[in-house]
C-alpha positions in Angstrom: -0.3 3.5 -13.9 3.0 2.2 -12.6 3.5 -0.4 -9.9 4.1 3.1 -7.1 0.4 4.4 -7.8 -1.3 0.9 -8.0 0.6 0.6 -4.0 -0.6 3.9 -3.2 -4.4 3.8 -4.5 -4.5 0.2 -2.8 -3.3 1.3 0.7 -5.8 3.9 0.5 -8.6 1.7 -1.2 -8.0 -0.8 2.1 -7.6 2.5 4.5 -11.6 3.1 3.4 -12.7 -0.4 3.0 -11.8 -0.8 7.0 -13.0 2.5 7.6 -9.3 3.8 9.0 -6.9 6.5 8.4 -3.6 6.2 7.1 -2.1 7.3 10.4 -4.4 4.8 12.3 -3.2 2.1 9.7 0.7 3.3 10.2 0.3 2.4 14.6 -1.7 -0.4 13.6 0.9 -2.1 11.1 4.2 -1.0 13.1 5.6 1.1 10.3 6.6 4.3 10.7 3.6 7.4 9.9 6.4 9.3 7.6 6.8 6.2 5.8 3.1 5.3 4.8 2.3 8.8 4.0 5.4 9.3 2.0 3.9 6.4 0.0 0.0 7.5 0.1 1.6 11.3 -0.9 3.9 9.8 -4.3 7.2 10.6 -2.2 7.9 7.1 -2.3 7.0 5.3 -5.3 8.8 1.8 -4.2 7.6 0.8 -1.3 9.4 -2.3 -0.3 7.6 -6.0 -0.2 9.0 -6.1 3.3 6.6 -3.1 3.8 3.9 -3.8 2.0 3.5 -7.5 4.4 3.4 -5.0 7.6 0.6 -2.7 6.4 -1.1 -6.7 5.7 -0.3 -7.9 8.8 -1.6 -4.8 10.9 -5.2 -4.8 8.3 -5.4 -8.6 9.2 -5.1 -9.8 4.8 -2.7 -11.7 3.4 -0.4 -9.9 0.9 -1.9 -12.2 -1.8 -5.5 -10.2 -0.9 -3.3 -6.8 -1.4 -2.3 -7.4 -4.6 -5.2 -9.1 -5.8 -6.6 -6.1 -7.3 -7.4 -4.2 -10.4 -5.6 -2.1 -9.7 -2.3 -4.5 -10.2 -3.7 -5.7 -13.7 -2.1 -4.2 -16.6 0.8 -2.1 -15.2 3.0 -0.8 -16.9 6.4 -2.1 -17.8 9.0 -0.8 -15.5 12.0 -1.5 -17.7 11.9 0.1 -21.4 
């Protein structure tokens, strides 16, 4: 799994955790619905940190609790 699909399966992980869609999450977190679901879809496989702190902010974590997940634990290296 690279660092893209750990994002992804962790923004839908936390859409089902708070019991939300990913359109719900997009008005919630103030970025736009073609950017979160170009993420959530694989369009987008670097979704920026900048991001990533908005979708925390609207769910109410810290972007330490986002990325402290199994899910970030033995990625792949990006550079080979």
């Amino acid at each position: 799994m690279n660092i893209g699909e750990a994002v992804k399966e962790r923004i839908l992980e936390l859409c089902r955790e708070h019991d939300i869609s990913v359109n719900k999450l997009s008005s919630m977190s103030g970025v736009t619905q073609s950017t979160v679901n170009n993420i959530v879809s694989g369009r987008n496989n670097s979704a920026t940190v900048s991001t990533i702190k908005k979708l925390c902010d609207g769910l109410g974590i810290t972007i330490e609790e986002f990325f402290n997940s199994e899910l970030f634990r033995g990625l792949e290296q990006e550079i080979k």
